[in-house]
C-alpha positions in Angstrom: 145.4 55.9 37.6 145.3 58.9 40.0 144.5 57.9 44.0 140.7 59.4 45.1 141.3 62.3 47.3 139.4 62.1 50.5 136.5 65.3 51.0 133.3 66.8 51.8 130.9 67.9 48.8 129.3 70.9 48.8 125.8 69.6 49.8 127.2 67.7 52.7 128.9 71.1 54.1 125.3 72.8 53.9 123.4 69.9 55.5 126.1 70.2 58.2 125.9 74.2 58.6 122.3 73.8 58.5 122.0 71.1 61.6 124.6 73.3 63.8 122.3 76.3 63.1 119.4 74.5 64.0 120.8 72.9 66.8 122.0 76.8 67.9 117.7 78.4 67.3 117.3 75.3 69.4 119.1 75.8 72.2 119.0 79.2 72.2 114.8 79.4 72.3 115.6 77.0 75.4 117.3 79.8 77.1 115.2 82.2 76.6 112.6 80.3 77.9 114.7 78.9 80.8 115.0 82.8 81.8 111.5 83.6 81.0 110.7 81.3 83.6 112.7 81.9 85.5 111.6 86.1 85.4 108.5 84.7 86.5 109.6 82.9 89.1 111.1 86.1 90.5 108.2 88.3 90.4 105.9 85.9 91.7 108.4 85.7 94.4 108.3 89.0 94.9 104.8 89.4 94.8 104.4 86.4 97.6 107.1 88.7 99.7 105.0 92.1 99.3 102.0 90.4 100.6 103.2 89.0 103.6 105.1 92.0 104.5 102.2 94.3 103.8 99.8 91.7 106.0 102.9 92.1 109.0 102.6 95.5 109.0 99.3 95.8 109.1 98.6 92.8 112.0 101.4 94.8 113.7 99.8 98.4 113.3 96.4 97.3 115.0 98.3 95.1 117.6 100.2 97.8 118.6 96.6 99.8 119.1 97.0 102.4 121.8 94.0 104.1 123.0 94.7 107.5 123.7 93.4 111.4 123.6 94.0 113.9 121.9 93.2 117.9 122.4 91.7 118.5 119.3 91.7 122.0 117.8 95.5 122.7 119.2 97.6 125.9 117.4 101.0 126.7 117.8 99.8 129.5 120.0 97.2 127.7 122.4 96.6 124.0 123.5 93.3 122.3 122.3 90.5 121.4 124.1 88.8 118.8 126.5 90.9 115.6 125.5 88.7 113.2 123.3 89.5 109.3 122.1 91.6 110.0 119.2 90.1 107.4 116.4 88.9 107.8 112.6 87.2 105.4 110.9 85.6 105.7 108.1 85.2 103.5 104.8 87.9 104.7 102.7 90.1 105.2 105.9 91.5 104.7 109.6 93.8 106.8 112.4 94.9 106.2 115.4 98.1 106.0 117.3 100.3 103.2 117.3 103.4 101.6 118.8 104.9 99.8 116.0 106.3 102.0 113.2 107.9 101.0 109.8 110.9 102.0 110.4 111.6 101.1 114.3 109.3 97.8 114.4 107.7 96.9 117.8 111.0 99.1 119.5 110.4 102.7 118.0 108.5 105.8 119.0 104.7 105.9 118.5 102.7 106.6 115.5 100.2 108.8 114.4 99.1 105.6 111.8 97.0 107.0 108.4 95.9 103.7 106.5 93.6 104.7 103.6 92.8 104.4 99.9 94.3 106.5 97.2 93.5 106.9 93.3 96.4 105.6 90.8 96.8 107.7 87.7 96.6 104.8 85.5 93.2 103.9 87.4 92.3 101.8 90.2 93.1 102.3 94.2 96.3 101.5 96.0 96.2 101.2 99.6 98.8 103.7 101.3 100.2 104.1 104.9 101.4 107.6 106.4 103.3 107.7 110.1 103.6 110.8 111.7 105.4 110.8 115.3 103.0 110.8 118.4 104.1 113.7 121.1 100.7 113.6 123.6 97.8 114.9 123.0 98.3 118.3 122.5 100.3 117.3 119.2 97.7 115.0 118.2 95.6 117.9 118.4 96.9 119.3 115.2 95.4 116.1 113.7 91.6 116.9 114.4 89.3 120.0 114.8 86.9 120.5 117.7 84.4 118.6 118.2 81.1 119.9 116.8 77.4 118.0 117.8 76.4 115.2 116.0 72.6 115.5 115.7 72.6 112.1 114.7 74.2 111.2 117.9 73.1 113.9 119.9 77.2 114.1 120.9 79.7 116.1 119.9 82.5 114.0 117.4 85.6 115.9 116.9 86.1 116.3 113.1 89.0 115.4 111.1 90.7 116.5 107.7 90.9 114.3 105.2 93.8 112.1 104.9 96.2 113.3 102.3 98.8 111.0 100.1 102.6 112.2 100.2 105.7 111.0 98.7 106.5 109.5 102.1 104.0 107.3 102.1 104.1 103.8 101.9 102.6 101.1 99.3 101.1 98.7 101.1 99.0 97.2 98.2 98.8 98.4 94.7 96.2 97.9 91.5 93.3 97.5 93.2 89.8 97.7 91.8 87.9 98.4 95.3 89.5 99.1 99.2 86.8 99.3 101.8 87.4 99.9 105.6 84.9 98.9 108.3 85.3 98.2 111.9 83.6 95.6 114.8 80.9 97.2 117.0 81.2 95.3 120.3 79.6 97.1 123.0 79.2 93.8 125.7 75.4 94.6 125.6 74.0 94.4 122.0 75.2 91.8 119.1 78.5 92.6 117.2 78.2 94.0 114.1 80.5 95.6 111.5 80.0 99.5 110.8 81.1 100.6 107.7 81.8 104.4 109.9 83.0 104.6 113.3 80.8 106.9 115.1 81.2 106.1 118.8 83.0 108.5 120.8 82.8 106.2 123.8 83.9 103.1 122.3 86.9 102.0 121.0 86.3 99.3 117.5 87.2 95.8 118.5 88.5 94.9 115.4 89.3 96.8 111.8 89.0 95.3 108.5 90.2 96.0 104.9 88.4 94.6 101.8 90.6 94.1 98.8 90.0 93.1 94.9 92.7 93.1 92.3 91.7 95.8 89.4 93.3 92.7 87.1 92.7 89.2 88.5 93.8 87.5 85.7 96.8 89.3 85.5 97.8 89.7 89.3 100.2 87.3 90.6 98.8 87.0 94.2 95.4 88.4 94.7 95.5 91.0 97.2 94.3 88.9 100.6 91.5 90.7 102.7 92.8 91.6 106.4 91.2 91.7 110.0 93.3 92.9 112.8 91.8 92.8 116.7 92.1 95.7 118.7 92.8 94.5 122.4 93.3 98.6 123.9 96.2 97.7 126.7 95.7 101.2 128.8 92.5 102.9 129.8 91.3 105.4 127.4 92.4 108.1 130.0 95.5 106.8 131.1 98.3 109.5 129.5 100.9 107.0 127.3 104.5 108.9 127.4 106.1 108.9 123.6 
C-alpha cells in the first residue's frame, strides 16, 4: 500500500482565506474608526483653541480701551473740527481706539478697533475684527463726519459710516445665527443699565457686551460663549495719547 500524503483540502483553504479576510475588514473598520476619532478629536481641539483665542482678543481689545478724541470731518486738505470722544456703539457694532493689536499684542502701535457683525454667503453672521493704525485725532477724523444735532438729545453726535468687511479682516467667530452689541450705562447718579445704542457724547460705556448663538447647535463643536469686557478709561478724555 501507498503512504497518505500529508495536505490541506480545498474547503479548509477557503475557510482559512475567508477568516484572514475577515480578520483584515476587521481590523481595518478599526482603523478607520481609530482615525475618525481621532479627526474629531482634532477639530474639536481646534474649535476649543479658536474660542479662547477669539475670547483673548477680545478681553484684550476693551482692556486696552483708550479714551481719546478725534477731529471728525478731517480731509487731506484741512483738519477736522472741535475734537469729540471718539466711540461707536451701536447693536450690530463697536469703534474705538485701542492699545493692543493682533499683530503686536499688548506692545504694538494703537488701533482704530472695528468689531461688528457681517452676513456669510451660505447664511448666518460671523463676527469680524478690522484694525486700522491710530495717528491723533486728526487721522481719526477720517473715521467720522461732523457732528450734526441730535434732537433726541438736544446734542450734536458726530456721525459715522458704516463699518465695512475687507479681506483683512479677521474671523473672530463664525456660523452664527444672531450677534448683538450693547454697552453698560453707568453714569454714578442713576442705576446701570445696558443700552442696546451708545448715545452719550459725555460718557464713556463701562462695559461692552456681545451676544452670540450658533446658526447650528447641534452641529457646533463649542457653542460660541457670550463676552463682557470692562472698560476702565486710564487717561482723561482730553488728555492727547501719542501713537
Amino acid at each position: 500500500m501507498r503512504p497518505r500524503q500529508r495536505g490541506m483540502t480545498l474547503i479548509e483553504v477557503l475557510i482559512a482565506i475567508t477568516l484572514v479576510a475577515l480578520l483584515s475588514a476587521a481590523m481595518l473598520f478599526a482603523v478607520r474608526s481609530a482615525l475618525a476619532a481621532l479627526e474629531s478629536s482634532s477639530r474639536r481641539i481646534e474649535s476649543l483653541r479658536r474660542t479662547a483665542g477669539a475670547q483673548r482678543i477680545l478681553h484684550q481689545q476693551v482692556a486696552g480701551f483708550l479714551p481719546v478724541m478725534a477731529r471728525c470731518g478731517a480731509t487731506a486738505q484741512q483738519p477736522g473740527g472741535r475734537p469729540v470722544m471718539f466711540f461707536e456703539g451701536t447693536p450690530a457694532a463697536a469703534r474705538f481706539v485701542s492699545r493692543f493689536s493682533i499683530q503686536g499684542g499688548a506692545r504694538g502701535r494703537a488701533q482704530i478697533v472695528e468689531l461688528f457683525a457681517a452676513g456669510r454667503p451660505e447664511g448666518g453672521l460671523r463676527l469680524l475684527v478690522n484694525e486700522i493704525p491710530y495717528t491723533g485725532p486728526e487721522g481719526a477724523g477720517f473715521f467720522c463726519q461732523q457732528p450734526q444735532m441730535d434732537a433726541e438729545l438736544g446734542a450734536p453726535m458726530p456721525v459715522f459710516p458704516p463699518v465695512e468687511p475687507s479681506p483683512r479682516s479677521f474671523v473672530l467667530a463664525d456660523r452664527l445665527a444672531y450677534c448683538r452689541f450693547s454697552y453698560l450705562q453707568d453714569d454714578l447718579v442713576n442705576p446701570p443699565q445696558w443700552v442696546p445704542s451708545w448715545r452719550r457724547p459725555d460718557l464713556w460705556p463701562a462695559a461692552i457686551r456681545i451676544e452670540m448663538a450658533a446658526l447650528d447647535p447641534a452641529g457646533a463643536a463649542l457653542p460660541p460663549v457670550t463676552f463682557t469686557g470692562r472698560i476702565r478709561p486710564n487717561r482723561l478724555a482730553g488728555e492727547r495719547y501719542e501713537p
